[in-house]
C-alpha positions as CSV (number, residue, x, y, z in Angstrom):
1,X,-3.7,-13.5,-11.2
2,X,-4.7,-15.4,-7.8
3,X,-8.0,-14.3,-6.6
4,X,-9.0,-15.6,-3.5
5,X,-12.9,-15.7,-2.0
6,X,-12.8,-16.7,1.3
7,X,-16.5,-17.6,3.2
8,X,-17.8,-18.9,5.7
9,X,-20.9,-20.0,7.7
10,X,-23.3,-21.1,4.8
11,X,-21.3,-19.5,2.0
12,X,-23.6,-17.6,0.6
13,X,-21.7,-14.4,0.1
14,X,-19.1,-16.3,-1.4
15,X,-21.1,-17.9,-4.1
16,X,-22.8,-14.9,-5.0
17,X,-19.3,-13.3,-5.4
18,X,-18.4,-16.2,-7.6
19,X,-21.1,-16.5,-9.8
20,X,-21.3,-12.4,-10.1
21,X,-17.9,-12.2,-11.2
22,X,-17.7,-15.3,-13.3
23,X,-20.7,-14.2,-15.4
24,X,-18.9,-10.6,-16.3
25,X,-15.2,-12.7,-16.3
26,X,-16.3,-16.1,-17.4
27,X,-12.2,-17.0,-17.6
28,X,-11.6,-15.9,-15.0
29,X,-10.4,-18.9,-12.5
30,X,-11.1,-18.0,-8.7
31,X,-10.0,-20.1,-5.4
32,X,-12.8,-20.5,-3.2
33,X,-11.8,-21.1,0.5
34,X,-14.4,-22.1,2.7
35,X,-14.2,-22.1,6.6
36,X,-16.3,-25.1,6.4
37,X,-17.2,-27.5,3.9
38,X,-20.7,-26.6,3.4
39,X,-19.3,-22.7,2.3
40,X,-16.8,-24.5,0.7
41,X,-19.7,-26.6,-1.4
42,X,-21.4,-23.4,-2.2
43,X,-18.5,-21.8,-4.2
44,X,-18.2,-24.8,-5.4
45,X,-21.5,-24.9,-6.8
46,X,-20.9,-21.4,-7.9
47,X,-18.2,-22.2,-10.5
48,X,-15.3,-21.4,-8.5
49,X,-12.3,-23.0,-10.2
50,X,-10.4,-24.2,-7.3
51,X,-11.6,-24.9,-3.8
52,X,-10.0,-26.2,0.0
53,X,-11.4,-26.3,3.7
54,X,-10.3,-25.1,6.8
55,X,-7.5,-22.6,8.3
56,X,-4.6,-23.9,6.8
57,X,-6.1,-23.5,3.3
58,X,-6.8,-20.0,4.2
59,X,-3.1,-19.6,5.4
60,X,-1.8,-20.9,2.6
61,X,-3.1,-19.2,-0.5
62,X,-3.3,-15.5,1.7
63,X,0.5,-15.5,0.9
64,X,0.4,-15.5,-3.0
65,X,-3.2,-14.3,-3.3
66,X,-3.4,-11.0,-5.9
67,X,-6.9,-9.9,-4.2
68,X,-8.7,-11.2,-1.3
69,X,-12.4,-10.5,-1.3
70,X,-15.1,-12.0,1.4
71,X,-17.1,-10.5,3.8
72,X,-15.4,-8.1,6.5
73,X,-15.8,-11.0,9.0
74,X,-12.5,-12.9,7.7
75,X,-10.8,-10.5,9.2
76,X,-12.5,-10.0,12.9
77,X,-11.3,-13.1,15.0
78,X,-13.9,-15.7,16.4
79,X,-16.1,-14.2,13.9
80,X,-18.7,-16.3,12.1
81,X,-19.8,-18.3,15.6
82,X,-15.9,-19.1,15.8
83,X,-14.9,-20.0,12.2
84,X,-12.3,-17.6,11.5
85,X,-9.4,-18.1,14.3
86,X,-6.2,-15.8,14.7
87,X,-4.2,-17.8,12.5
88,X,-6.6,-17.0,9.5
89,X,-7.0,-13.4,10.6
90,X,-3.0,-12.8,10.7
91,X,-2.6,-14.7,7.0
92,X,-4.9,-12.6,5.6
93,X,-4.0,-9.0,6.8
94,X,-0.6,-9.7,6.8
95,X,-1.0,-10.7,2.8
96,X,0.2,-8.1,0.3
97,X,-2.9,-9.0,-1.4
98,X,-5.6,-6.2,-2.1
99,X,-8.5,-6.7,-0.1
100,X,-12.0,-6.0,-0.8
101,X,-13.8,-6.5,2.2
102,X,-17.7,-6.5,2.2
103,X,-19.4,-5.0,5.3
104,X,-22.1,-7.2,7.0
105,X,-23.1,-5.9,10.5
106,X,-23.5,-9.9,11.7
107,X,-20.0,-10.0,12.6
108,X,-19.9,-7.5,15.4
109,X,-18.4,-4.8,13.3
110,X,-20.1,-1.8,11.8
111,X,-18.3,0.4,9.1
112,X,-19.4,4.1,9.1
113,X,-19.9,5.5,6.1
114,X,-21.4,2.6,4.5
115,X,-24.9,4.0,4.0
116,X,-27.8,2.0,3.6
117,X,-26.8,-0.6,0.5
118,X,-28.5,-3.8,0.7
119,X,-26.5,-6.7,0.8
120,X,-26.7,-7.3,-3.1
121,X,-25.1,-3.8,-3.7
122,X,-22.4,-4.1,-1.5
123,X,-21.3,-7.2,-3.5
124,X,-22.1,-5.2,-7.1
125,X,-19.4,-2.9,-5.4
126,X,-17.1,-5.1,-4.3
127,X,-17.1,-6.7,-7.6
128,X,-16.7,-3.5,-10.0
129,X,-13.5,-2.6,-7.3
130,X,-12.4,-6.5,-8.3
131,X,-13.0,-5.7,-12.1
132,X,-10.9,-2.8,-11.9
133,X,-7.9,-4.1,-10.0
134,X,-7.7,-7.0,-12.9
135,X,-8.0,-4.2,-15.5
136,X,-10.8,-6.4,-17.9
């Protein structure tokens, strides 16, 4: 199974997700695409078993991902001060992938119905819905 954690600005989202998921999965190997190298580091730094840079990464392993998961930015062009371009933004919806999108208001975009979770439960969510879609 190809799981896919796509970040960007600092990557801090994304290495949380990573090191959340590796320490219930610890086998588990995930691809860490960064919209920038210092994201990219972070994921890195997280345990993330594979790792690229840039749109065409993000292009690339959208088409044969199992589950996307990053923050609901990745798919909002220009979002992240410009980091994710239309390109990334078509790859990623367009993947047959599940997604599991984590809301942050930063990006311009504001889910309702989201309640009040901090950041840290959001992610706790997003990661149970990852545990369950991998069946361990």
């Amino acid at each position: 199974m190809k799981i896919v954690v796509i970040d960007g600005q600092g990557g801090k989202m994304g290495s949380t997700i990573i090191a959340k998921t590796i320490n219930r999965i610890p086998d588990l190997e995930i691809y860490a695409i960064g919209t920038n190298s210092m994201a990219t580091a972070a994921m890195i730094k997280a345990g993330a078993k594979y790792s690229a840079t840039g749109e065409n990464p993000v292009v690339v392993n959208s088409k044969d991902a199992d589950i996307i998961i990053g923050p609901i930015g990745i798919i909002n062009v220009n979002s992240y001060l410009g980091e994710i371009s239309a390109s990334m933004v078509l790859a990623i919806t367009s993947s047959s992938a599940r997604k599991i999108l984590i809301p942050y208001s930063k990006c311009n975009v504001f889910v309702a119905g989201t309640g009040n979770d901090s950041m840290d439960e959001l992610m706790n969510k997003a990661i149970d819905e990852l545990v369950r879609c991998i069946g361990k």
